[in-house]
N, C-alpha and C positions, 0 to 999 in steps of 0.2 A: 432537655432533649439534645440529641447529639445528633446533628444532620450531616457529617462527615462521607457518612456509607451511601448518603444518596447524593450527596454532590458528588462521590468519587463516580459513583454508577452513570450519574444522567452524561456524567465528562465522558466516559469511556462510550457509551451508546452514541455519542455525536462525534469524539474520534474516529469511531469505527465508518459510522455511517459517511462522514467525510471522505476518510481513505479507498473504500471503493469506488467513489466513481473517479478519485484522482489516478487511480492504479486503470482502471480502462481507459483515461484519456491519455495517460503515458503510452503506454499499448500500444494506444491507434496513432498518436505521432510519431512515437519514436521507439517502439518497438521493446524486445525484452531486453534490449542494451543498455536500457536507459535505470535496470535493476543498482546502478551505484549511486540514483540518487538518493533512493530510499534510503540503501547502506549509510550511506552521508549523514542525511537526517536522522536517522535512529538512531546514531551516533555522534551526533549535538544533544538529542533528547537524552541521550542517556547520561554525558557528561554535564549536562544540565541541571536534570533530578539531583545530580548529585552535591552539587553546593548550592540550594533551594533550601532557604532553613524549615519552610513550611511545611509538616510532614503530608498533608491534602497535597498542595500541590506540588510537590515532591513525586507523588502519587500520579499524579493526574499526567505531568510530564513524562513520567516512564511509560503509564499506560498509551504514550505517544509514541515514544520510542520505539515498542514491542511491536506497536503498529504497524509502523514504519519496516521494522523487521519482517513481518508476516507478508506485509507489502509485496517484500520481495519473491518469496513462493505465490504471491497470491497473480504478481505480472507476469511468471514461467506459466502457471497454470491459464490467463487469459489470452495467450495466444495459442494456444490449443481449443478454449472457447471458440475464437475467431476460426481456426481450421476445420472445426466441425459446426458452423455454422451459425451458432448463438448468438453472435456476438455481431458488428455490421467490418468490414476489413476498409481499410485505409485503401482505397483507388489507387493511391500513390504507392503503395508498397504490394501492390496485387503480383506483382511479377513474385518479391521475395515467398507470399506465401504459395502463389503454386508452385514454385520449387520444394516448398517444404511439405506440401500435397504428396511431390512426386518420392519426395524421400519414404513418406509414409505406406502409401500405396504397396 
């Protein structure tokens, strides 16, 4: 038996599940400025995968990377969450998004 496809899988379902709530807690610290750490990290992961002789975790680091990558659309898209209300806004940066309320409006 070859358990490859499901260790790649159970890795990827808890990368994912990881990077969501790190990508709201970026958000609500520090805002959609902070989209270059992601870039950063996806870009360790990816130069990473790459001299990993292991072809699983080879695997398993890109599907980090890519993560990481998504990340970054995924913390543009969560402050738009936070503007329409989904989401709880940072008290500390309330001034930034009713400016960006007013933009919208």
């Amino acid at each position: 038996m070859n358990f490859s496809g499901i260790l790649v899988g159970i890795s990827v379902f808890l990368i994912i599940g990881i990077c969501h709530p790190i990508v709201i807690k970026m958000e609500y610290y520090w805002g959609k400025k902070s989209w270059w750490v992601l870039a950063l990290a996806g870009a360790i992961f990816s130069a990473g995968s790459l001299f990993v002789e292991g072809i699983v975790l080879s695997t398993i680091i890109g599907a980090a990377a890519f993560s990481c990558f998504w990340g970054i659309h995924e913390i543009l898209a969560q402050e738009m969450r936070v503007l329409r209300g989904w989401f709880p806004e940072n008290p500390a940066r309330h001034a930034y998004y009713e400016q960006l309320r007013e933009k919208i409006r």
